[in-house]
C-alpha positions in Angstrom: -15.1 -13.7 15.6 -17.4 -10.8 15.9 -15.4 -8.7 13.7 -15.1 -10.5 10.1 -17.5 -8.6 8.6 -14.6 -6.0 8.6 -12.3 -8.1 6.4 -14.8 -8.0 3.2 -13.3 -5.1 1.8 -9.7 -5.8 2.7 -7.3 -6.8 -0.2 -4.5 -8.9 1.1 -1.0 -9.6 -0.4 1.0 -12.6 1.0 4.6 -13.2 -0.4 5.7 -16.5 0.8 8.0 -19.0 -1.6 7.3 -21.9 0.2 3.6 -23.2 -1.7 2.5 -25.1 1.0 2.4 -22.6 3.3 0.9 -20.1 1.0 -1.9 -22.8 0.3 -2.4 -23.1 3.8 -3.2 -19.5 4.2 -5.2 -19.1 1.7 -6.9 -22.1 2.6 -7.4 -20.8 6.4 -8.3 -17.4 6.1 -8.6 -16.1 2.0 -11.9 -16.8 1.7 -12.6 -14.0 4.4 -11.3 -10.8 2.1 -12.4 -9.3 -0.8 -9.1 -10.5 -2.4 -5.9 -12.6 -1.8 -3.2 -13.0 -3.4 0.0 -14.5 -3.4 3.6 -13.8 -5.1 6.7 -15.7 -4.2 9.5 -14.1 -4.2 10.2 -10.0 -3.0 10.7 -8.7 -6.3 7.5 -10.3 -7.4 5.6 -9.2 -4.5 6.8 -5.4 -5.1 5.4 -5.5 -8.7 2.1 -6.9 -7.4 1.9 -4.5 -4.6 1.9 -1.7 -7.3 -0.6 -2.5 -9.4 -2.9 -4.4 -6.5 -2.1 -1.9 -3.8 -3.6 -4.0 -1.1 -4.8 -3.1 2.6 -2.5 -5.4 3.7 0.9 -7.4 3.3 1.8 -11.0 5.2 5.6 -11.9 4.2 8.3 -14.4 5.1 11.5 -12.4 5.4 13.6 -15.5 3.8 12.4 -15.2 0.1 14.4 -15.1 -3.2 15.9 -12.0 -4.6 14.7 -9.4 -2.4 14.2 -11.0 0.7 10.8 -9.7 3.4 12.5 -7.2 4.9 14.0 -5.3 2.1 11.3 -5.8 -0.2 9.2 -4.1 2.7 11.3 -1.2 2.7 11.1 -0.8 -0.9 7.3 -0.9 -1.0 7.4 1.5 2.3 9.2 4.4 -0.7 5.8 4.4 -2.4 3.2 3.0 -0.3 2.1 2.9 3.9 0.7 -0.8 4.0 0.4 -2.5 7.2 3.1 -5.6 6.3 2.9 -8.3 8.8 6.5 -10.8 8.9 6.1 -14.6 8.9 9.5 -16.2 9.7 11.5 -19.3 11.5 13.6 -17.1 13.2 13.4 -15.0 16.3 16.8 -13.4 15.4 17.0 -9.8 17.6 18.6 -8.1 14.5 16.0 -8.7 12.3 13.1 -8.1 14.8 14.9 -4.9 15.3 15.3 -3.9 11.7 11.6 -5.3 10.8 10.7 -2.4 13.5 12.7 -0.1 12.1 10.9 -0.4 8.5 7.6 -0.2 10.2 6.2 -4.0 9.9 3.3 -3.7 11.9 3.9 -7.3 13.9 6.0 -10.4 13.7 5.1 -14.1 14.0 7.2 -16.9 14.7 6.7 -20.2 12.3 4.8 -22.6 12.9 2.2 -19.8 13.2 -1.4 -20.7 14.4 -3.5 -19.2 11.3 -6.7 -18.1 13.8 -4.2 -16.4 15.2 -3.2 -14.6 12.8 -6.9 -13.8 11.8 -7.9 -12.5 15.3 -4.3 -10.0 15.0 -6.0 -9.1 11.0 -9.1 -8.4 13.1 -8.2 -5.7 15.4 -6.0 -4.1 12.0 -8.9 -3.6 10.0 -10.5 -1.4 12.4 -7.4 0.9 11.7 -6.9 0.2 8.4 -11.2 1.1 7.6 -10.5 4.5 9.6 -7.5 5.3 7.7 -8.7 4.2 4.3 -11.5 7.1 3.8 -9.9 10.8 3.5 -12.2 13.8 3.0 -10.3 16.4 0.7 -11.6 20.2 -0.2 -14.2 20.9 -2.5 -16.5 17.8 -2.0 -13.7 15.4 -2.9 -13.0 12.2 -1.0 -10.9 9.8 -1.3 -12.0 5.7 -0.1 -9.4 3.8 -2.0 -10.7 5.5 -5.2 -11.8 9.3 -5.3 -14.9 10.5 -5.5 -16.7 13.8 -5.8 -19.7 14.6 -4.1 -20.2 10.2 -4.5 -19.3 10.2 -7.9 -16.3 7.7 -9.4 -13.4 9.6 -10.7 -12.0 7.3 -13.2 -8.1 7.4 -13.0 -5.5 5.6 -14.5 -3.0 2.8 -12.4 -0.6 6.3 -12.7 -2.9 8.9 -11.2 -4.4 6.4 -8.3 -0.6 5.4 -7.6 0.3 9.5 -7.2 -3.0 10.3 -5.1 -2.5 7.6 -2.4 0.8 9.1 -2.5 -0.6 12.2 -1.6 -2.9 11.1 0.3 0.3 9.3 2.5 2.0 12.8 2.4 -0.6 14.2 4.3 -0.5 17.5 2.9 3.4 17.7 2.5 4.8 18.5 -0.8 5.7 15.6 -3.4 8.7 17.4 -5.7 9.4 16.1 -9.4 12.0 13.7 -8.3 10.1 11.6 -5.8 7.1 11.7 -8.5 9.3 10.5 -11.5 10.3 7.6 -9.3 7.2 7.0 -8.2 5.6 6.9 -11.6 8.2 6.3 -14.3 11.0 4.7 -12.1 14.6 4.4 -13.8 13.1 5.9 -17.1 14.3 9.5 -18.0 11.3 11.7 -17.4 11.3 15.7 -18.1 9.6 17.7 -15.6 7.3 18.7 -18.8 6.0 15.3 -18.7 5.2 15.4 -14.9 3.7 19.3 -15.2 1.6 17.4 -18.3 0.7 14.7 -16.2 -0.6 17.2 -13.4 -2.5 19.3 -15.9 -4.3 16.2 -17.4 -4.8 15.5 -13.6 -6.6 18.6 -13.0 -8.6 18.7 -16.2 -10.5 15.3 -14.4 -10.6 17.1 -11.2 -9.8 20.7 -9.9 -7.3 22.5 -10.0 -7.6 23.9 -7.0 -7.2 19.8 -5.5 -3.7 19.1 -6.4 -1.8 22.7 -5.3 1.9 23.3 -6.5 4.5 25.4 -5.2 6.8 27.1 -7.3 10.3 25.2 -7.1 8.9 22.8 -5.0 6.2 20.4 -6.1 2.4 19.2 -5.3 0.7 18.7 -2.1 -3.1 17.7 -1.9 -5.6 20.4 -0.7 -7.3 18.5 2.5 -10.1 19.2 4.8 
């Protein structure tokens, strides 16, 4: 395959609880990214997703206590990853629904795993284009932001709230939809968030993250 030099930078997440299979994928195509990873059940695979936030999902929908499909939705809230579905079942309803959520493709077990890679292939192309984002003011933003080439060190917090931005595409974020993107269930003040912001901007610009009155953030892009 011509086009595996694209996969080197690709992080992928697969949620699978079946550990044979999850070997066997690893086996067949993990040594091809940058980083794989596996977690076996949906709630598990949420968590990781946060704090790996990988190019790219590969799920079974029929996993313990959220199963593919709703943990997919539940990732979709905070984060626009490809998610590909492994499953034994050609059921209509839940090809429909895994449409629906945006899962990207479908594959019926048993599954042939070069397959799977050549599918990967002509996603990475995408997934490249879509991962750099030139912003205002020299900024860009390549998984990690940078200024005029320059690292920005951020937090797991800040990094989460920019590629939420950065999904927004210039649409306003308001305090609600930031507290549960960054503090979940916990009871956050809007101080907190405008401190967060300001701290934000002190390692930036503050003419980067713009805020309207009532409203909320949006991200100041080219």
């Amino acid at each position: 395959m011509l086009c595996l030099d694209e996969l080197k930078s690709l992080k992928v997440l697969v949620v699978e609880d079946e550990k044979s299979i999850a070997e066997l994928l690893k086996s067949a195509i993990g040594d091809y990214f940058s980083r794989f990873d596996i977690a076996y059940d949906g709630e598990a695979g949420v968590i990781k997703c946060r704090s790996l936030m990988p190019d790219l999902i590969i799920t079974d929908i029929m996993i313990p206590k959220l199963n593919g499909l709703e943990m997919a939705r539940e990732i979709k809230r905070f984060a626009d990853i490809p998610i590909i579905v492994l499953s034994a079942y050609s059921d209509k309803e839940k090809l429909l629904t895994a449409i629906d959520i945006g899962v990207v493709k479908y594959f019926i077990k048993p599954f042939d795993p070069d397959e799977l890679l050549e599918y990967i292939c002509e996603l990475a192309v995408k997934i490249k284009k879509q991962k750099v984002v030139e912003l205002t003011h020299g900024y860009v933003f390549k998984d990690k932001l940078y200024h005029d080439s320059k690292l920005i060190t951020l937090t797991k917090k800040e990094l989460l709230f920019f590629r939420k931005l950065i999904e927004k595409k210039g649409d306003t974020i308001s305090h609600d939809e930031i507290k549960e993107l960054l503090w979940k269930s916990l009871d956050v003040s809007d101080e907190r968030v405008r401190t967060f912001i300001r701290r934000l901007r002190v390692k930036t610009s503050k003419d980067l993250i713009k805020s309207i009155s009532g409203q909320g953030y949006y991200l100041s892009m080219v």
